[in-house]
C-alpha positions in Angstrom: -6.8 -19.5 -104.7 -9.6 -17.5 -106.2 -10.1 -14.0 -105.2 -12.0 -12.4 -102.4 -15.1 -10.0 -103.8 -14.4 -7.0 -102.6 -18.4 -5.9 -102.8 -19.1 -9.0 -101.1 -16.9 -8.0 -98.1 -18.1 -5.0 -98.0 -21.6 -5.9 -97.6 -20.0 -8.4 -94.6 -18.3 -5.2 -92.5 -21.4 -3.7 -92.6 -23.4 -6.6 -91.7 -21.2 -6.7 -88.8 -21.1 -3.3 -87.8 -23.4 -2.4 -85.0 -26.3 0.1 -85.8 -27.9 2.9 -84.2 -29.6 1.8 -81.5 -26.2 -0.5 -80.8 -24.1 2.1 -80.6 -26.7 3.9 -78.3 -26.9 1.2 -76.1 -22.9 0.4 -75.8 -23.2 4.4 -74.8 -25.4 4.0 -72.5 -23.5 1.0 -70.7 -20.6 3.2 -70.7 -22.0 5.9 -69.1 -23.5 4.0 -66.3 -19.8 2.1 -65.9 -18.3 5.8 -65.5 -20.8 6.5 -62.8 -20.7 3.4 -61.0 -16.7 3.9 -61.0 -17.2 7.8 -59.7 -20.0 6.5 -57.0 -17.9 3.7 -55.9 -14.6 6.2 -56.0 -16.6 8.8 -54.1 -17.9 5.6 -51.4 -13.9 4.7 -51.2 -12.6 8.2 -50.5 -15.6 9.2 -47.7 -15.0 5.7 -45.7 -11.1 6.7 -45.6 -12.1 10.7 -44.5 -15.4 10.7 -43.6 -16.7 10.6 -39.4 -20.0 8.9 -40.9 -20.7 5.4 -39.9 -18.6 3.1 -42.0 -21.2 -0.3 -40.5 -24.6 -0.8 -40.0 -25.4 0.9 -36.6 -28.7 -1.6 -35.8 -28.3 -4.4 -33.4 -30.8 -6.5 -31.7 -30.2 -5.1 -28.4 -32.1 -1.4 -28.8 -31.5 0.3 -25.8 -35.3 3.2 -25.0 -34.7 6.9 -26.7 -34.0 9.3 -24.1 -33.0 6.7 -21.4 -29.1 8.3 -21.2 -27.5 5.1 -20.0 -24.1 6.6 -18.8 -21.2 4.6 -19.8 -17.2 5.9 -19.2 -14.6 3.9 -20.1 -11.1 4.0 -19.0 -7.8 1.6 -18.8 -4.3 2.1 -19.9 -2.8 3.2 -23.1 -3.3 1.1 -25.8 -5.6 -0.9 -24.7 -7.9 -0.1 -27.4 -10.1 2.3 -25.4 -11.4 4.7 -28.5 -11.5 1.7 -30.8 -14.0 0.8 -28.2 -16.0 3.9 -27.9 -15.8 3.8 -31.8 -17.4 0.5 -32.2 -20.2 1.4 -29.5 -20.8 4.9 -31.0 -21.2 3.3 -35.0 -18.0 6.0 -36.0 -14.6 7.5 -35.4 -15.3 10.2 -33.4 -12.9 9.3 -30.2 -9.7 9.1 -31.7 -10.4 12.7 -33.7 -9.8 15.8 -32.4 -12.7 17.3 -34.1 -15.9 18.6 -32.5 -19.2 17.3 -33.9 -22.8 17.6 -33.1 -23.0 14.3 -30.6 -19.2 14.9 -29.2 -18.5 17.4 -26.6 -14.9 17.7 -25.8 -13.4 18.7 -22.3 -10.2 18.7 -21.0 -10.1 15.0 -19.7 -13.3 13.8 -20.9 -14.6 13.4 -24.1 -18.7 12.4 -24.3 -20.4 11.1 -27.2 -24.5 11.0 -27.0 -26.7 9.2 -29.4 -28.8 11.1 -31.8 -32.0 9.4 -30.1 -30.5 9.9 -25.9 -30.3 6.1 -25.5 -26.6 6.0 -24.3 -23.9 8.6 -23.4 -20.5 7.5 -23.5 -17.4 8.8 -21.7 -13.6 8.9 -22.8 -11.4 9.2 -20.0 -8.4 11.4 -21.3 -5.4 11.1 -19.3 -6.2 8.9 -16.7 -4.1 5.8 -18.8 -1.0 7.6 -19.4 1.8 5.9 -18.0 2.9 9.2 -16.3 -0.2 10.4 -14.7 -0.2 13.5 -12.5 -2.3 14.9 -10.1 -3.5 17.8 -12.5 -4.8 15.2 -14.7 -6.2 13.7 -11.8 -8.0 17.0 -10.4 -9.5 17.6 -14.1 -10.7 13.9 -14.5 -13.0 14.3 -11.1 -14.3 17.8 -12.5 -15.2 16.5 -16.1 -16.6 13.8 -15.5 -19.0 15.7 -12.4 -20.2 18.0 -15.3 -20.4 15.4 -18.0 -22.4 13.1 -16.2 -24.0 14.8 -13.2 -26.9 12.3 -12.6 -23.6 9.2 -12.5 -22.7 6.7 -14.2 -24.3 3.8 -15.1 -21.6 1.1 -16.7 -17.9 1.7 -15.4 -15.8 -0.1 -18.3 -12.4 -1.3 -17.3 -10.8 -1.6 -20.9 -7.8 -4.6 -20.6 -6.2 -5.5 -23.3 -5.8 -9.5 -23.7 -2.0 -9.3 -22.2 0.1 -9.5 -19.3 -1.1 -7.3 -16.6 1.6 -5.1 -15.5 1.8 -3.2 -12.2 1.1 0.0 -13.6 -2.2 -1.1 -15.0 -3.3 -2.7 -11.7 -2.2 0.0 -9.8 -3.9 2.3 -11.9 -7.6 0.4 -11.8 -7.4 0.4 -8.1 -6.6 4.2 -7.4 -9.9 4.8 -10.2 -11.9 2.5 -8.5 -11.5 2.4 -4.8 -9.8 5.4 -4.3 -11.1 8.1 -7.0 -14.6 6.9 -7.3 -14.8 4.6 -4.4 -15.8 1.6 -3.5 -19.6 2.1 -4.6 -18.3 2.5 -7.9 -17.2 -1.1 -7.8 -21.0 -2.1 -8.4 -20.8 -0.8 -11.6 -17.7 -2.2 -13.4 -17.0 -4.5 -16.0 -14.0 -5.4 -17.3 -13.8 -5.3 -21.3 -10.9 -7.7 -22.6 -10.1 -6.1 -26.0 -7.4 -8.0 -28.5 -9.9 -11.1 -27.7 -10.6 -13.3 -30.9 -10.3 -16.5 -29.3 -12.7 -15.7 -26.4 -14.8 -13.1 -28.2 -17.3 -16.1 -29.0 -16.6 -19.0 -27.4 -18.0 -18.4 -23.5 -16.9 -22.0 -22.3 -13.1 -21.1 -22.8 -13.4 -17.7 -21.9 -14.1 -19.0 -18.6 -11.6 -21.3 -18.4 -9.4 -18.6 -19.4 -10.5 -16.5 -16.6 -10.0 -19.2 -13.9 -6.8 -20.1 -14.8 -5.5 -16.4 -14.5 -7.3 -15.8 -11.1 -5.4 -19.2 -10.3 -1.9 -17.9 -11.3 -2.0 -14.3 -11.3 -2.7 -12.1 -8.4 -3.3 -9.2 -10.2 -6.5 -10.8 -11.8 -7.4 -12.5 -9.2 -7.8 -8.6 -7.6 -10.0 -7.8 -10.7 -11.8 -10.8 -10.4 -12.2 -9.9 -6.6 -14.0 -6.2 -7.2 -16.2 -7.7 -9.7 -17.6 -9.7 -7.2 -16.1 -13.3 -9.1 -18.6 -12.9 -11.4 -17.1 -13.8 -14.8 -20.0 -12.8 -16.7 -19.0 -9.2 -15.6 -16.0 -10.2 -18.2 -16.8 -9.2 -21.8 -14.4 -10.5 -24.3 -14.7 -8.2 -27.7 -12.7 -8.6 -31.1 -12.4 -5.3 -32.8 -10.1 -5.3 -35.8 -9.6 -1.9 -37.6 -11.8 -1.9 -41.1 -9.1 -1.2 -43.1 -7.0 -4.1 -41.9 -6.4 -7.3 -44.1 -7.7 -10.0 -41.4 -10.5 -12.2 -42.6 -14.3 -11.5 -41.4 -13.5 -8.1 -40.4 -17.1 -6.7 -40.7 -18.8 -10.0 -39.1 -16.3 -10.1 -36.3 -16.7 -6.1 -35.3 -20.6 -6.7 -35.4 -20.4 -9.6 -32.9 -18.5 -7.8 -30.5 -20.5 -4.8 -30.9 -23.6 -7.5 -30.2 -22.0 -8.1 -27.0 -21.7 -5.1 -25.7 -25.6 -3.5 -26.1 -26.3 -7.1 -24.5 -24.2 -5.7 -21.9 -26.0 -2.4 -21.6 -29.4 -4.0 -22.7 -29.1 -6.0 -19.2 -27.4 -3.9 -17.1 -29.7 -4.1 -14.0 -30.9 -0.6 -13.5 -33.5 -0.7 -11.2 -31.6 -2.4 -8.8 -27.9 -1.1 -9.6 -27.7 2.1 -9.2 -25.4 4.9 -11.0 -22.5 6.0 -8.9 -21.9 9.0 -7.7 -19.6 11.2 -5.6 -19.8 14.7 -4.0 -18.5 16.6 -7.1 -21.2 15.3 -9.4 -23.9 15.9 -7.0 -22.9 19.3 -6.6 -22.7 19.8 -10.2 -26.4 18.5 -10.2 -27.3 21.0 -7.4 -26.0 23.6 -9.0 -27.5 22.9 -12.6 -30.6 22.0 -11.4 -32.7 24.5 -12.7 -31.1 24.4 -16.2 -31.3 20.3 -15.8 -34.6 20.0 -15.0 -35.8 22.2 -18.2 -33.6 20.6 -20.7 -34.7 17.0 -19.6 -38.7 18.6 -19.9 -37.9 19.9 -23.6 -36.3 16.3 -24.5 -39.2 14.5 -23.4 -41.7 16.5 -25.5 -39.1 16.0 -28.6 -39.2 11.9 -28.4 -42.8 12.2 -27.5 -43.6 13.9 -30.6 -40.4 12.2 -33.0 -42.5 9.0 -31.5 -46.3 10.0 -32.9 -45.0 11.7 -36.3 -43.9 8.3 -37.2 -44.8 7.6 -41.0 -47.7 6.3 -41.9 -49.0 4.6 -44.7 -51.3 7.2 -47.4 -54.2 6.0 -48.9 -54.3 7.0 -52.8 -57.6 8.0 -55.1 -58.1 6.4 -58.3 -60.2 9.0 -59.3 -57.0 12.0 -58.2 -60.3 13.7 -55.9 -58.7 14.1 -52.9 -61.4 12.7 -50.3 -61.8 14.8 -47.5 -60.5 12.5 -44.8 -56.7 12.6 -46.7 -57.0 16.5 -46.9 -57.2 16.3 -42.8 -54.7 14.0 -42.4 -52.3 16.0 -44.6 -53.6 18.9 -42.4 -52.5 17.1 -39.4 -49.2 15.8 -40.8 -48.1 19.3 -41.6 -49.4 20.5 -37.8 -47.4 17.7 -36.3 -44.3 18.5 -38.7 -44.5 21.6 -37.2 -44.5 21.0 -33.6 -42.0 19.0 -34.3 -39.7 21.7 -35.3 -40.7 24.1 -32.7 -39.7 21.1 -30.3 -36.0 20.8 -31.6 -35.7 24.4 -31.2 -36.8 24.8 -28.5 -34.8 21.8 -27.3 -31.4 23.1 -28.5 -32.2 26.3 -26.7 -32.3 24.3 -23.9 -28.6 22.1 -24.5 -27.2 25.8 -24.8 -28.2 27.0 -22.1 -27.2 23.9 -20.1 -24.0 24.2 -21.8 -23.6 27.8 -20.7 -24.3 27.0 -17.2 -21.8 24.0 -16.9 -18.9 26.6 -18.1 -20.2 28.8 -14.9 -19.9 25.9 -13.1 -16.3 24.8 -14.3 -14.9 28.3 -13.7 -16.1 28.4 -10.2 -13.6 29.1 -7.7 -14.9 26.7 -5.4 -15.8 24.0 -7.5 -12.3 24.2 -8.5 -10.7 23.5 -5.4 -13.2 21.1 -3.9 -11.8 19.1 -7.1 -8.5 19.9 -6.3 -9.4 18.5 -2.9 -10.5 15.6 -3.5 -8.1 14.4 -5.9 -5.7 15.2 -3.2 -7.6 13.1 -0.6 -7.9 10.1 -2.6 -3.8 10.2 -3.6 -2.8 10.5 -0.2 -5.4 7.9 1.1 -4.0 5.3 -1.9 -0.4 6.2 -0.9 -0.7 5.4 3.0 -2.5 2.0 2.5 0.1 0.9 0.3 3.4 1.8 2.2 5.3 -1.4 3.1 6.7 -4.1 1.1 3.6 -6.0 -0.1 2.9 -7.6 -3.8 0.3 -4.2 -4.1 2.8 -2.1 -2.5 5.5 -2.7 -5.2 3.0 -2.7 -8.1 2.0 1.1 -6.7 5.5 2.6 -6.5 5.8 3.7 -10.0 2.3 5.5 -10.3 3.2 6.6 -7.0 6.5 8.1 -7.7 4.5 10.2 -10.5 1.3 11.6 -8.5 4.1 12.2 -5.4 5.5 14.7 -7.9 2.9 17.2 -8.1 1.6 16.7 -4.4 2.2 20.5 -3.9 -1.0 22.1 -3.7 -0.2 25.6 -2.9 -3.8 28.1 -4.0 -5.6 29.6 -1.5 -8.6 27.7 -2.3 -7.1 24.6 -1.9 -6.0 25.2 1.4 -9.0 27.0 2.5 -11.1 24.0 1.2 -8.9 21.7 3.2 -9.0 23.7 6.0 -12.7 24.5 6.4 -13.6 20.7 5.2 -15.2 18.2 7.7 -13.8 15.3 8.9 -14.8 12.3 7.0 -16.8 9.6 9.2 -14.4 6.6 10.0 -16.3 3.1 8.6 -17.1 1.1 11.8 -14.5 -1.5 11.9 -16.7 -3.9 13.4 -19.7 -3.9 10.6 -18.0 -4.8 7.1 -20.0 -4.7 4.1 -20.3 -7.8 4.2 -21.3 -8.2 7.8 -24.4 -5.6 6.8 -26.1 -7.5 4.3 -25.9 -10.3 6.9 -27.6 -8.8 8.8 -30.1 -7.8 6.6 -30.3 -11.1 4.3 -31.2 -12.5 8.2 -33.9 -10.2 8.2 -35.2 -11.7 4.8 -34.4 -14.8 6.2 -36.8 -14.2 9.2 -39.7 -12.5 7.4 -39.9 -15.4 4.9 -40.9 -18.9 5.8 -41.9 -20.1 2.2 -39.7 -22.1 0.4 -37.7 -20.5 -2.3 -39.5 -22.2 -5.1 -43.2 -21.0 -3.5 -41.4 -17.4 -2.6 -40.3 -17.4 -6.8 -43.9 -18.3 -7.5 -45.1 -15.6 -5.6 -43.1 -13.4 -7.0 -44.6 -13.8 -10.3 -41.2 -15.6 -11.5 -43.1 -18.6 -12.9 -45.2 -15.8 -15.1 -44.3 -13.8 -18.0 -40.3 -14.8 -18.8 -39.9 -16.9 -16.0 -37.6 -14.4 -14.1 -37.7 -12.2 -11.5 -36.8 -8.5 -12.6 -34.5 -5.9 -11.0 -37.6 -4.2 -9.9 -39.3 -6.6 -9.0 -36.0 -8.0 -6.7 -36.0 -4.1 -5.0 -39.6 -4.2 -4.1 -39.0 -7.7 -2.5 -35.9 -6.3 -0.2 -37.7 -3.1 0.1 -40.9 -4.5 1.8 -38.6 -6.8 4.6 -35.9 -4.3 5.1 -36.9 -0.9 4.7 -34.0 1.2 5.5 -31.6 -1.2 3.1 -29.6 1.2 1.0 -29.5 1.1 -3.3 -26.1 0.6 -2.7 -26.8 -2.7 -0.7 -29.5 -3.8 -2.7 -27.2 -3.3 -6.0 -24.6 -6.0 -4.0 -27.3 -8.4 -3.5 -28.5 -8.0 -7.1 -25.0 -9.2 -8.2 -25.1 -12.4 -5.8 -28.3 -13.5 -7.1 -27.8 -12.8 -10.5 -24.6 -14.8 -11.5 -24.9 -15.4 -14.7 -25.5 -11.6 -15.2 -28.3 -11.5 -18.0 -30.6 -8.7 -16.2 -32.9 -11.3 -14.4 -33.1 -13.9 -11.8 -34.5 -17.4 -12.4 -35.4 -20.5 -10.3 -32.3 -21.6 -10.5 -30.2 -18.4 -9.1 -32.9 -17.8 -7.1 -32.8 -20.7 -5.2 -28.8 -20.9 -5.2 -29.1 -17.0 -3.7 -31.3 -18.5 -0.4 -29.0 -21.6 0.1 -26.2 -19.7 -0.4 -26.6 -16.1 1.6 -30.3 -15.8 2.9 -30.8 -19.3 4.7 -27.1 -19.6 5.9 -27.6 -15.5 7.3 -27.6 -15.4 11.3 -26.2 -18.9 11.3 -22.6 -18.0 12.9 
């Protein structure tokens, strides 16, 4: 074998060797490896600590800035009631204990507002233990007065996809019919969480649903005070982010789609919120402070609206022409205002904050709480005595509210004392007797044919609906003294489907159904 020249390799090593921009390069690539590693590192460690959004917040349902839609959820334990609230807020806010700028944390309530006022959202705290108590109860009716003193829009029942037990039953009839009452029923959905079969697939979430109000009592109640509408039913599928199930992110986003559809449709106009004494008291007595915040927040989106950014126009010769120099002039004007308005505005949450903590501290506003928390237990403990199906499912929540029945303060007993006696319903005029009676009225006033009354009503124009609005004006013109509250039942018999409108179809199902058959008996 001859022998290798050792000049000659040599030469090849530093042929082979990379040179000075090379070496600069490889550098370089190294560098921006180490950075992307930090960045992504950094990303990692603020999704696992951070409260920022960890997904996209948009969705194609945008509910107005400033329009407050009041939404309070509630159900039992475990039902995945903050993993709710977290999903409709965009972070993890209401299964933290800490405070933030857009959470405001009571007793039994915690309430989360957008950054733009579209939607308020309230966590019932308490009211899903399995060993509720009348304390809880009492602070539940006084939080939720001063969180949402105008009412509340969209009730959410929060059910998780499993057998109903009595407790939970029990529980969303004392809320419903007894705590809030009945009027609150107009406003409830139910929200079946734990739902990834149903989540998107509507056909056999309806089948699901008539085959449990078939065998199960218990839903067939909560299929009962939705008023049978299954499309008050919305199925969601809300796996945690840092599980290992597949299509996390896309599955979270649909359900989230879902529920703004919800709130997108949710017939305002015609529905509206609940309320009870102890939030229109709180709205009495804030009225002042209420009225000025609401003026400062309109003059904040009106201006965050117009300083929208606009597109410059640039000068090729770098003279700035006179018409830019104004509209920089203006820009800075408008920036501004726009300050002074979320100053001004946050002067105005403070002092509405102050007020509320008057309000909370107040003697009497204490024990008409106290009061009607004890009204509403021992109404929901008399009407189920006896050996019923209900009965039996009410004994254990019973057993634990009957323990701290004791209401012993002055105030209570003054309050009790001094209150008036509440008007007995007329036995002979059920709710569903009174809309009857009006619907005959309708009946009466119209002698068009549905499809010629739809055309009228402008449902063949525009979307080919009729609106909420539009449906209140109609009852509103034949039955003037109909109540919001009646008008928000009909609402719900004409819209079945429950996408915020009426078409030919419901419409003319609505007269055969109710209007034409009113009077008949």
């Amino acid at each position: 074998m001859g022998q290798q020249c050792s000049s000659c390799n040599q030469k090849k090593e530093l042929e082979d060797a990379p040179g000075e921009s090379d070496v600069k390069a490889i550098a370089e690539e190294a560098q921006a490896l180490a950075a992307e590693m930090t960045i992504a590192e950094a990303e990692a460690k603020k999704r696992k600590g951070s409260k920022e959004p960890k997904e996209p917040r948009e969705t194609q349902w945008v509910l107005p800035p400033g329009g407050k839609l009041n939404v309070m959820m509630f159900g039992m334990t475990g039902a995945g009631k903050s993993a709710l609230g977290n999903l409709i807020a965009g972070q993890d806010i209401f299964d933290s204990g800490d405070d933030t700028a857009s959470v405001t944390n009571l007793d039994s309530i915690m309430r989360y507002e957008a950054d733009d006022g579209s939607l308020v959202v309230l966590d019932t705290i308490g009211l899903g233990d399995t060993e509720i108590d009348q304390s809880k109860v009492v602070a539940s009716i006084r939080d939720v007065a001063l969180s949402a003193p105008n009412g509340v829009d969209c009730l959410l029942y929060v059910m998780r996809n499993a057998r109903i037990t009595d407790d939970a039953i029990s529980r969303l009839i004392y809320v419903t019919e007894y705590l809030w009452g009945d009027e609150s029923l107009l406003n409830l959905y139910i929200v079946v969480t734990y739902a990834s079969k149903y989540a998107n697939n509507r056909l056999e979430a309806d089948d699901w649903i008539q085959r449990q109000v078939e065998i199960n009592w218990r839903f067939k109640h909560i299929y009962s005070i939705v008023g049978s509408n299954p499309r008050r039913f919305i199925f969601v599928d809300n796996p945690d982010l840092e599980s290992l199930e597949p299509r996390v992110e896309e599955r979270r986003r649909q359900s989230r789609e879902s529920l703004y559809k919800l709130f997108w449709h949710h017939p305002r106009e015609a529905v509206p919120p609940f309320t009870q004494a102890m939030m229109k008291q709180v709205a009495e007595l804030t009225k002042v402070e209420r009225e000025e915040l609401e003026k400062k927040e309109k003059q904040l989106r009106g201006l965050e609206a117009s300083a929208k950014p606009k597109a410059k126009k640039t000068s090729v010769t770098g003279v700035v022409p006179a018409e830019l120099k104004k509209s920089n002039s203006l820009e800075n004007s408008q920036s501004q205002n726009l300050q002074q308005a979320k100053e001004d505005y946050k002067k105005a949450q403070l002092a509405m904050q102050v007020r509320l903590k008057e309000v909370k501290s107040n003697k009497e506003f204490q024990a008409a709480a106290q009061e009607h928390a004890e009204r509403a237990t021992d109404r929901f403990m008399n009407d189920f005595k006896g050996d019923t199906e209900k009965a039996k499912a009410a004994t254990r929540m019973l057993s634990s509210l009957s323990k701290r029945l004791s209401f012993n303060s002055q105030a209570a007993a003054k309050a009790k004392s001094t209150a008036k006696p509440k008007a007995k319903a007329d036995p002979a005029m059920s709710q569903d007797e009174q809309l009857k009676v009006i619907l005959n009225k309708v009946r009466k006033a119209n002698k068009e044919t549905p499809p010629a009354l739809f055309r009228s009503l402008g449902g063949w124009s525009g979307a080919g609906a009729i609106s909420p609005m539009v449906f209140t004006t109609f009852l509103l013109k034949h039955v003037p003294d109909i109540t919001q509250q009646q008008i928000g039942a009909l609402w719900w018999r004409a819209d079945t489907n429950n996408d915020g409108q009426v078409d030919l179809n419901e419409f003319k199902d609505f007269f055969a159904k109710y209007v034409e058959t009113a009077g008949t008996d």
